[in-house]
C-alpha positions in Angstrom: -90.2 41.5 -31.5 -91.5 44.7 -30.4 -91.5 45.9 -26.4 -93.3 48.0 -24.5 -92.7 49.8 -21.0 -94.2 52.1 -18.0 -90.9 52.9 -16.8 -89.7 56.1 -16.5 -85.1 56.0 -16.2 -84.0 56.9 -12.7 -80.9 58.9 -11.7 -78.7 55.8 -11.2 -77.4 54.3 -14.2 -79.7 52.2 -16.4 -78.1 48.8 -17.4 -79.7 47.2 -20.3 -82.8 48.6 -21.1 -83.8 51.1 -23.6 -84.3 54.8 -22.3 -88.0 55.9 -22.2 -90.6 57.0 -20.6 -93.8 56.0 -22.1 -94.7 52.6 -24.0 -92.0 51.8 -27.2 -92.3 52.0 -30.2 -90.9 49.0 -32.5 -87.6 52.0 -33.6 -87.1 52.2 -29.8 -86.6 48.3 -29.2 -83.0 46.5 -27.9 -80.7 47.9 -25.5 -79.6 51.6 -25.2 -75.9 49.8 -23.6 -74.0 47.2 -22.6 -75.9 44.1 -21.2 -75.7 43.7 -17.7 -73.6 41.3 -15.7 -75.5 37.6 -15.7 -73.2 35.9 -13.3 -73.0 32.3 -13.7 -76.6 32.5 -15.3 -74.3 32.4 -18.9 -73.5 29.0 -18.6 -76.8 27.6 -17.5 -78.7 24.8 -19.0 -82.0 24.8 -21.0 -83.5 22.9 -18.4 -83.2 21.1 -15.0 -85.1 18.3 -15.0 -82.6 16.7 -12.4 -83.9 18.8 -10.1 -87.2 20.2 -11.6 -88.9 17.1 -12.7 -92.3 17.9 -14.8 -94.9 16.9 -12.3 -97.3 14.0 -13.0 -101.0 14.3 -12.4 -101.4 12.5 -9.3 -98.7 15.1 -7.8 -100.6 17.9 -9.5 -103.9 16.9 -7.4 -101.7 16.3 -4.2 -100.4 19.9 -4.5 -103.9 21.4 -5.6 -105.7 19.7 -2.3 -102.8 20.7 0.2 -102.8 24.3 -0.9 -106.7 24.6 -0.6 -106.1 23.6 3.4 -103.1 26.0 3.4 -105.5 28.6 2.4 -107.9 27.5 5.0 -105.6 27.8 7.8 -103.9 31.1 6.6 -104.6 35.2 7.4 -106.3 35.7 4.3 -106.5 39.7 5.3 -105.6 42.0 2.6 -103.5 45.2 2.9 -105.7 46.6 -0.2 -108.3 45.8 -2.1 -107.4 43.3 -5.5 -107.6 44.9 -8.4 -106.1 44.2 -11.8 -104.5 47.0 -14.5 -104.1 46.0 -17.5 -103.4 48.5 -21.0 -104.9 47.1 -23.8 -103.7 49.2 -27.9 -104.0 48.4 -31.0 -100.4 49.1 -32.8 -100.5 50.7 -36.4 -99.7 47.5 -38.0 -103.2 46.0 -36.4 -101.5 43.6 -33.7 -102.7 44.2 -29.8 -100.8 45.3 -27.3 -101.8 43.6 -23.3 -99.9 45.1 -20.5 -99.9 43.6 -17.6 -98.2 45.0 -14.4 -96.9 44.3 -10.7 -96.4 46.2 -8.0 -94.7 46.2 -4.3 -97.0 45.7 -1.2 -98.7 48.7 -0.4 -99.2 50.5 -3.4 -102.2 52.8 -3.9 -103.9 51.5 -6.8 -105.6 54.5 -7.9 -102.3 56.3 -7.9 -100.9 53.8 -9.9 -103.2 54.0 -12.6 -102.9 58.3 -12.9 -98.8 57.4 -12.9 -99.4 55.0 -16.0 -101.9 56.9 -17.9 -99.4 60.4 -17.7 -96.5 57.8 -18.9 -98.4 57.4 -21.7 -100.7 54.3 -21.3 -104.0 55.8 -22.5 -105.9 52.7 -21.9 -104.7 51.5 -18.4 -108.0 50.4 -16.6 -108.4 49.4 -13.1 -111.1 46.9 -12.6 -112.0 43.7 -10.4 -111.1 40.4 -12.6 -113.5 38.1 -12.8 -113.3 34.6 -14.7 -115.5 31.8 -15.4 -116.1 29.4 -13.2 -114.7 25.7 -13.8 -116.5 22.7 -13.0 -114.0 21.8 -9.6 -113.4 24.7 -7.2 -111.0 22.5 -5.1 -109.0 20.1 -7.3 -109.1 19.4 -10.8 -111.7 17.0 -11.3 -114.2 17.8 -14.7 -112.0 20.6 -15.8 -111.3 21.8 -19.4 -108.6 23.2 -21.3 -111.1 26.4 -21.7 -111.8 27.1 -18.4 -110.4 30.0 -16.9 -110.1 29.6 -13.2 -109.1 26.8 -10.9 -109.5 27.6 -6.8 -108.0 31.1 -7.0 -105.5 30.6 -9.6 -106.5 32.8 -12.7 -106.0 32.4 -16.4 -104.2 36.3 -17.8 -107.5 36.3 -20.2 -111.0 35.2 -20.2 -111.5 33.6 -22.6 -107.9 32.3 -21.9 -104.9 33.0 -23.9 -101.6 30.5 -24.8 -99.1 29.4 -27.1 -98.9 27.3 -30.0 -97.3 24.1 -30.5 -95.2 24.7 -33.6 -95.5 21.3 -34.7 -93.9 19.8 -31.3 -95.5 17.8 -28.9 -96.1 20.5 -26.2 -95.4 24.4 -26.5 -92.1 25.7 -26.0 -91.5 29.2 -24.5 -87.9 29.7 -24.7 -87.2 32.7 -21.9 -83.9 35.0 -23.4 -82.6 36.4 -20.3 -80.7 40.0 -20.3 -81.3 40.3 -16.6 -78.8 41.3 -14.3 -77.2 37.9 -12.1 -79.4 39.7 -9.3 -82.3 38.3 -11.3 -82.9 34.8 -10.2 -84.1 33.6 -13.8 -83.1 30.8 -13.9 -84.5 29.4 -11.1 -87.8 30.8 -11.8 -87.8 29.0 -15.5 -87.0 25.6 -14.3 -89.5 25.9 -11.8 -92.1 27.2 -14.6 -90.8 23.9 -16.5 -92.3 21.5 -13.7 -96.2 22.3 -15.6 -97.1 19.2 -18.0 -98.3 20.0 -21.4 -95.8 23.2 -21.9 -92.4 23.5 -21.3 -90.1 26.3 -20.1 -86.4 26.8 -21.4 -83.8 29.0 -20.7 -81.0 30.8 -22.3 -78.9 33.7 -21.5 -78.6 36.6 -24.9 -79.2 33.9 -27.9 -82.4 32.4 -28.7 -83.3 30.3 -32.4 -86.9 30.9 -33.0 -86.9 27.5 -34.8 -89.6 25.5 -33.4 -90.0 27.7 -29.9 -91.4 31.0 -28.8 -88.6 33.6 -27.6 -89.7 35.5 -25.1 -87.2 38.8 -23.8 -86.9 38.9 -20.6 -84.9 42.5 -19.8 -84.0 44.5 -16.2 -82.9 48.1 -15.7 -82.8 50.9 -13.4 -86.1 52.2 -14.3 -86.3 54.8 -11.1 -89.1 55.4 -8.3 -92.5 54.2 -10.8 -94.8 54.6 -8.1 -94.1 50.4 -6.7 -94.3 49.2 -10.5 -91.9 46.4 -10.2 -92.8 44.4 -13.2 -94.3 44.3 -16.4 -95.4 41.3 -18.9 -96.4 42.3 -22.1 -98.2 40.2 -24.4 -98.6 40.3 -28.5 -101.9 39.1 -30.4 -103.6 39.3 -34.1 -107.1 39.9 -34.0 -109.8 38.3 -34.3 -107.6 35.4 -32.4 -107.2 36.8 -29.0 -106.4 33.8 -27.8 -103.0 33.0 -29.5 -100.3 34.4 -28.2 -97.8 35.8 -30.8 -94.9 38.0 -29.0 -94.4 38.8 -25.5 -91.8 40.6 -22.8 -91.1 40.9 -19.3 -89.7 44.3 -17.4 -87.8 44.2 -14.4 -86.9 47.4 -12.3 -83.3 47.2 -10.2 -84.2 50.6 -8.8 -86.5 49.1 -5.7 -84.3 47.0 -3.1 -86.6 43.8 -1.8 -87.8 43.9 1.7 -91.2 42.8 2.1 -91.0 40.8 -1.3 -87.7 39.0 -3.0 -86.4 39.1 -6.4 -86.8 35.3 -7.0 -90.8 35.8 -6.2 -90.6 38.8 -8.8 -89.5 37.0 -11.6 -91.2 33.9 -10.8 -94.5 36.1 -10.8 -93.7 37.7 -14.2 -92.8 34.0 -15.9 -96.3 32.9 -14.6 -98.1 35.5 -16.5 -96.2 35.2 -19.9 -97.0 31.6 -19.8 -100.8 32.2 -19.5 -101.2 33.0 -15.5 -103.1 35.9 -14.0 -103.4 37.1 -10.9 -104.2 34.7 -8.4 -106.7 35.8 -6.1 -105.0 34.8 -2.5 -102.9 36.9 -1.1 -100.1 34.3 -0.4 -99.6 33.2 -3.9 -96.6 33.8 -6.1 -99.1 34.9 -8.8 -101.0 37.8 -6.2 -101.2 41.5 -7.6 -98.7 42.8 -5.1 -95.5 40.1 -5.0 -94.3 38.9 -2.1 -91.8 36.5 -0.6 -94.0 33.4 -1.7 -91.2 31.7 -4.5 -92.4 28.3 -5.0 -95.2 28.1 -8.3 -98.1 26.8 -5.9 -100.6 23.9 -7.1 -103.5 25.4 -8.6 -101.0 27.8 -11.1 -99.3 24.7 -12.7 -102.8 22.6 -12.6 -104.6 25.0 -14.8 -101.7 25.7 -17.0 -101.9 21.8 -17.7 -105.4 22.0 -18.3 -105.2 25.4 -20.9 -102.5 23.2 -22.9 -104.0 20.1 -22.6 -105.2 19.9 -26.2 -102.5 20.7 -29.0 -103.1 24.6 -29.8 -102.2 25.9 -33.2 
């Protein structure tokens, strides 16, 4: 597995992650030092179904309906215009690089993108998503595994992108957590693990690639990045742009939550390995700038049912 980062290394000390200061290069992946504390995150379970139960499709349309009227009676103002930046490369070995990335409330977009491009992402672009529309814009209804948008829930690529099955009845993304115990992980993959047709897993440092996708999840003090939070990077072959091959999520310690939490974080960054991009409402989980929304929404889960709804190989 290869990783790639924006992140420049603060002044505090960095726990886990790799030191750099432009996007890695397969020599500069794993961890420059010890792994960070996980907490009680060690001993946790691949799943919680107790508690997490997968949802059934007459739930899935109950939660798609009630957060269309949510929407409805909600300030939908927003504190800056949506945009998405993304950093697409081709690697010297002829795979494809996606970043995808996440910022605090309030950050200046077209700062962002100078900050990226002089950490070394050449190809960040700042640009207004748009995605196909699908048959239903307020529940599921005639919807197919290849449409791209459900209400304002997004799919991270048009045409969309997933995971394969492996042989197994639905995809497996197996999320290997070296996050600090102030990373709510956990949490955020049972939650993840709710969706029908592809299931979330958890494990803390060990992960068996027999059968399942293992997918890094890393934190570190990454210092003042300009509101850069996060980062979720995704791994394809061409011509298949669709299938998913490799991915990684970033998570900075150096910014302390206030107007956003560190269980919304993580749950945002989760979303988009899965398949999710940015939802379009401001008070989704999945919206460009996270904020203190934790819970995975309706339409997120609904049209990651419908993307694995067929088997995908």
């Amino acid at each position: 597995m290869v990783a790639a980062s924006t992140f420049a290394v603060g002044l505090g000390p960095a726990s886990a992650a790799p030191r750099f200061d432009s996007p890695m290069t397969d020599a500069e992946y794993g961890p420059a030092g010890p792994l960070p504390d996980p907490g009680d995150k060690a001993r946790s379970p691949l799943t919680d179904l107790a508690a997490y139960p997968k949802l059934t499709s007459g739930q899935l349309a109950a939660k798609v309906a009630a957060e269309s009227v949510a929407r409805e009676s909600a300030d939908q103002r927003e504190s800056a215009p949506f945009m998405e930046l993304t950093d697409t490369s081709t690697l010297p070995d002829g795979r494809v690089r996606v970043t995808h990335f996440t910022f605090i409330p309030g950050t200046d977009a077209t700062k962002a993108v100078k900050s990226l491009r002089e950490r070394g992402f050449k190809n960040v672009k700042q640009e207004q998503p748009e995605a196909k529309p699908n048959a239903s814009d307020s529940g599921i209804g005639a919807f197919g595994p290849n449409d791209c948008a459900l209400g304002q829930a997004r799919s991270v690529t048009c045409p969309n992108s997933w995971w394969s099955n492996l042989g197994r009845n639905n995809p497996v993304v197996l999320f290997n957590d070296h996050s600090s115990a102030a990373w709510p992980t956990t949490n955020a993959v049972y939650k993840w693990n709710q969706t029908p047709n592809i299931d979330s897993w958890y494990t803390w440092n060990n992960c068996n690639p027999s059968n399942v996708h293992c997918v890094d999840v890393w934190s570190g003090n990454y210092g003042d990045t300009g509101g850069l939070i996060g980062e979720t990077v995704h791994y394809y072959i061409p011509p298949n742009h669709g299938r998913i091959i490799d991915a990684v999520v970033r998570l900075n310690d150096w910014y302390q939550p206030d107007t956003w939490t560190r269980n919304a974080m993580v749950t945002h960054e989760l979303g988009h390995v899965l398949g999710l991009g940015h939802n379009q409402w401001s008070g989704d989980v999945m919206h460009q700038y996270v904020g203190t929304r934790e819970d995975i929404g309706g339409e997120n889960p609904a049209l990651l049912a419908q993307i694995y709804s067929i088997d995908r190989q």
